[in-house]
C-alpha positions in Angstrom: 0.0 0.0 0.0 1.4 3.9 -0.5 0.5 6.2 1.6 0.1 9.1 -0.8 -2.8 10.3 -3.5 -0.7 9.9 -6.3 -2.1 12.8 -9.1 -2.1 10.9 -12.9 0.2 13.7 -13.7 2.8 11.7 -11.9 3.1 9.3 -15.0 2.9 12.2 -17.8 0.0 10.8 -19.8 -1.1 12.1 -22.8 -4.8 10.2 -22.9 -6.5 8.6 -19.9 -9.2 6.5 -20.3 -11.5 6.8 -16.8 -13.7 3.7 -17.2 -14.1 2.1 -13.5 -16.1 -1.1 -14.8 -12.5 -1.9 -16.0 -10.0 -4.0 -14.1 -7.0 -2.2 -13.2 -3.9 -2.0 -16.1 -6.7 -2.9 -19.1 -4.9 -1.3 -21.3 -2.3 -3.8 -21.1 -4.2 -6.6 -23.4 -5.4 -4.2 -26.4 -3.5 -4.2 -29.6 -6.0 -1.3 -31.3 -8.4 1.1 -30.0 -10.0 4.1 -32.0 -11.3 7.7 -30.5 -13.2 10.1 -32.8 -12.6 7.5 -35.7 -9.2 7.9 -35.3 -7.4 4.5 -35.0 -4.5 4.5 -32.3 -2.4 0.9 -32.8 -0.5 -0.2 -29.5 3.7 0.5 -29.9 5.0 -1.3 -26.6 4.0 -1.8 -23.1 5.5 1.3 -20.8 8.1 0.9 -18.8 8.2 3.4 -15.8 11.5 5.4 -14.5 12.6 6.8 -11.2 11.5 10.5 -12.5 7.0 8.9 -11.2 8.4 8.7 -7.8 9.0 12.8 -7.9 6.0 15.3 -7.4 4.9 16.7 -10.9 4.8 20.2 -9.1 7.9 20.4 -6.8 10.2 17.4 -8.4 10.8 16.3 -5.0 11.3 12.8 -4.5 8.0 12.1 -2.4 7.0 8.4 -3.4 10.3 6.4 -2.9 7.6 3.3 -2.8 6.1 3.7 -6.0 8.6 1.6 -7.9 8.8 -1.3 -5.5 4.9 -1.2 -5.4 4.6 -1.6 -9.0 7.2 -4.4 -9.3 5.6 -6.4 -7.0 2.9 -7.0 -9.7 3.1 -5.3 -13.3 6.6 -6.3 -14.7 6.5 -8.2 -17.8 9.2 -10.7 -18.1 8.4 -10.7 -22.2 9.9 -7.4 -22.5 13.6 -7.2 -21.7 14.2 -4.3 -22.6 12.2 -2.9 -19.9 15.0 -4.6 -17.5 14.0 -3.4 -13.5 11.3 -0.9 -14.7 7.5 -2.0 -14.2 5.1 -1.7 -16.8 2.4 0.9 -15.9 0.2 2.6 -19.4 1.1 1.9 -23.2 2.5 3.9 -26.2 0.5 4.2 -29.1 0.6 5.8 -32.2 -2.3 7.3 -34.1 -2.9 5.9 -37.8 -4.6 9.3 -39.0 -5.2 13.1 -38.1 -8.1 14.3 -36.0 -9.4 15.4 -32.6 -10.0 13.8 -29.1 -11.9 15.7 -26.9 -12.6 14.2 -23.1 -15.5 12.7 -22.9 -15.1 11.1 -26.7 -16.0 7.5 -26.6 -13.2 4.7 -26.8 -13.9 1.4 -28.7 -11.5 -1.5 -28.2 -10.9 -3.8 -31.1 -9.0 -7.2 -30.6 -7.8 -9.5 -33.5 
């Protein structure tokens, strides 16, 4: 457990999906999802640095647990090149031009 409310911010998102009839780190299983028609194909799994253990706002180093926490359950042996970090989000990349407004719905296609 951490003791802290850690703010999204901490992880520098550029898109977050709120959908709390999800199970935590859904993300990690899709390979495409599409927002405003626009389709966003999944690059790699995220592998997280010291820098989410810092306050977005001060930099200090507040959350020394965070790391530890996450490795205790999200690291993903199939990606080496993640090495001690612990997978938390994904990078995608958007196969067309467009915009996404909050609120916009998200549909999930798997193969």
């Amino acid at each position: 457990m951490i003791d802290h409310d850690l703010d999204i911010e901490r992880f520098r998102p550029n898109i977050v999906i709120d959908c709390p009839q999800l199970k935590p780190h859904f993300e990690d299983d899709w390979t495409v999802f599409f927002i405003s028609g626009i389709m966003f194909r999944i690059m790699k799994k995220c592998g997280r640095c010291p820098i989410t253990q810092q306050h977005p706002h001060t930099g200090e180093t507040d959350v020394k647990e965070l790391l530890p926490k996450l490795r205790e359950y999200q690291m993903d042996p199939s990606e080496p090149r993640h090495g001690n970090a612990p997978i938390f989000g994904i990078q995608v990349a958007a196969d067309g031009e467009g915009d996404v407004s909050i609120g916009d719905v998200v549909q999930v296609c798997q193969p």
